[in-house]
C-alpha angles and dihedrals in degrees: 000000000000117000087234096057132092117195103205110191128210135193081199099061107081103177113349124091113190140187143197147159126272110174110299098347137061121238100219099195111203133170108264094235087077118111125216105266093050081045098064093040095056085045081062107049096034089052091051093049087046087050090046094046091051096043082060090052091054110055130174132248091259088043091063090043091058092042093049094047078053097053095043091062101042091055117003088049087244096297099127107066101175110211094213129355113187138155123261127202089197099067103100109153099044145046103221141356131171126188105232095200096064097026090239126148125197119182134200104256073210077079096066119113094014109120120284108241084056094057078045086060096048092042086054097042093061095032082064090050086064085067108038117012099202135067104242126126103286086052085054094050096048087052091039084070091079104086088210094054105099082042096051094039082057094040082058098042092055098051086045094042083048101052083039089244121191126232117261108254118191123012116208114254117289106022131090108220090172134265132264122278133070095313098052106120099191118090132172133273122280096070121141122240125263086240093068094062112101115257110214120195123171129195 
């Protein structure tokens, strides 16, 4: 068994075997009523489904390119055609910003491992600023095309409500980092990593 791994057995659990992260381990929950050998095998699995899921959750910088030229298309009709969309380590305040006048997207690594349909919503929220670089009521149509958004809105403002996060005040020339007001998507510094957000799988 990996070093970093503790097994934690249950007379309550019947059939399901989880997993999720704690620091630097993972906490691996069986039935009790495993024997060793079972036991090992579903450490296995259950550590490779756990890697899988994570490796989803992180994706690459062509990764995201090829996820926002797909969002645009399934709710923006293919109008907003990013030039580059990469992850920054630097953007502290805010959880995403893009720069209309040269198409390109940078998002917050404080995103990563977040889920998925929360990174979309980023991703979508900044493809529709391409279009229209403030927050009145076309942008939040054009967001509002995301089925996820309100969810995901809500899913931001909690983490950042919860580390007591600040508004982002002034943006650099050139680039739209969003306004004030329950739609706002750029928070202050202090936030946790996505990474540090337990990951359960069950079997």
């Amino acid at each position: 068994m990996p070093p970093n791994v503790e097994v934690r057995r249950s007379a309550r659990r019947r059939r399901t075997v989880s997993a999720y992260r704690d620091g630097d381990k993972v906490v691996v929950m069986v039935p009790s009523r495993l024997s060793k050998a079972e036991e090992e095998q579903w450490i296995a699995t259950i550590l490779e489904r756990l890697e899988e899921r994570e490796r989803r959750r992180r994706p690459t910088d062509a990764d995201l390119q090829a996820r926002a030229r797909d969002l645009s298309r399934r709710y923006l009709d293919g109008r907003a055609d990013p030039v580059s969309v990469r992850w920054v380590a630097n953007q502290r305040t805010r959880w995403g910003s893009c720069t209309p006048d040269d198409g390109t997207i940078r998002l917050s690594t404080r995103l990563r491992g977040m889920p998925a349909w929360v990174v979309d919503y980023v991703l979508v929220h900044e493809l529709a600023h391409l279009l229209i670089p403030g927050h009145g009521a076309d942008f939040w149509e054009l967001v509002g095309n995301y089925p996820k958004a309100d969810r995901a809105r809500g899913y931001l403002e909690g983490v950042a409500a919860a580390a007591h996060l600040p508004l982002e005040a002034d943006a650099p020339d050139g680039e739209v980092v969003g306004g004030s007001g329950a739609g706002d998507i750029h928070h202050g510094d202090g936030l946790h990593t996505g990474g540090e957000f337990p990951h359960e799988v069950a079997g």
